[in-house]
KEMI-874290 format. One record per residue (C-alpha): residue in three letters; x, y, z. Coordinates in steps of 0.05 Angstrom, whole numbers, padded with zeros to 5 digits, always signed. Example, Ala and Ser with C-alpha at 12.3 -4.5 7.8 and 13.67 -1.06 7.14 Angstrom:
BEGIN
ALA+00246-00090+00156/SER+00273-00021+00143/
END
This chain:
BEGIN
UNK+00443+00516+00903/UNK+00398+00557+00856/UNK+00461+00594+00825/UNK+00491+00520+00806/UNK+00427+00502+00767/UNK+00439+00564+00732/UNK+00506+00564+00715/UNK+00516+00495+00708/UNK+00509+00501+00628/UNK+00572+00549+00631/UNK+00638+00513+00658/UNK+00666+00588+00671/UNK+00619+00610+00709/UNK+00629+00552+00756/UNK+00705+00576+00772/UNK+00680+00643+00788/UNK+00630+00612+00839/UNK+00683+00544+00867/UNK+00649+00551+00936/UNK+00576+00537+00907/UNK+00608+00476+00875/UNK+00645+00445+00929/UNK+00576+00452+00975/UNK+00529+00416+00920/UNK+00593+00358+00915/UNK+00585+00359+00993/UNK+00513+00353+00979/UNK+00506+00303+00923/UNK+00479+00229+00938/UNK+00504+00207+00880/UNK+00575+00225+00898/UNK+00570+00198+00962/UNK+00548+00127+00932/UNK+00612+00125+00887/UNK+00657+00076+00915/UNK+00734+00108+00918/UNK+00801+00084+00940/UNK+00865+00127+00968/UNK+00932+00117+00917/UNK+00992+00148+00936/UNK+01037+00130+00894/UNK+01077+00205+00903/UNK+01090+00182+00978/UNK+01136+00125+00953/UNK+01212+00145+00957/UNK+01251+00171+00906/UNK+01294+00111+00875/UNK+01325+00153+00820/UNK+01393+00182+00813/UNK+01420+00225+00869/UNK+01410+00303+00865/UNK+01479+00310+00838/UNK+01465+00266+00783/UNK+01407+00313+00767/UNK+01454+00369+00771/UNK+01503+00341+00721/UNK+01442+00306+00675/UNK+01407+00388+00671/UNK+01480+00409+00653/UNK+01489+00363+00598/UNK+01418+00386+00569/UNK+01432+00457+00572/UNK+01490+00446+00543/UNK+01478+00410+00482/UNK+01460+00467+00420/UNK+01385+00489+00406/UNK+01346+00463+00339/UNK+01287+00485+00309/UNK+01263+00414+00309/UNK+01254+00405+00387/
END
């Protein structure tokens, strides 16, 4: 935990080091007093159009001409 004190003033020198981060999160009682909730909103079905629609929509798109103000 030492190198985490150190580093903890320089956000990049955290990602080279992600192991000594996840074990003071592990660590932290202040983390562990948070109170959380699981969303899963991703796990719902998809209600949108089918995946031929798609194909046909991405067709359309491509096909329509380029401008400089997209």
């Amino acid at each position: 935990m030492p190198r985490l004190h150190t580093t903890a003033a320089n956000p990049f020198a955290l990602m080279m080091d992600p192991q000594s981060v996840l074990d003071a999160m592990e660590r932290s009682e202040r983390l562990k007093r948070l109170q959380s909730r699981v969303c899963r909103p991703l796990d719902k079905p998809l209600l949108g159009p089918v995946q031929g629609d798609l194909i046909r929509h991405d067709a359309a798109i491509d096909a329509e001409p380029f401008s400089d103000e997209d």
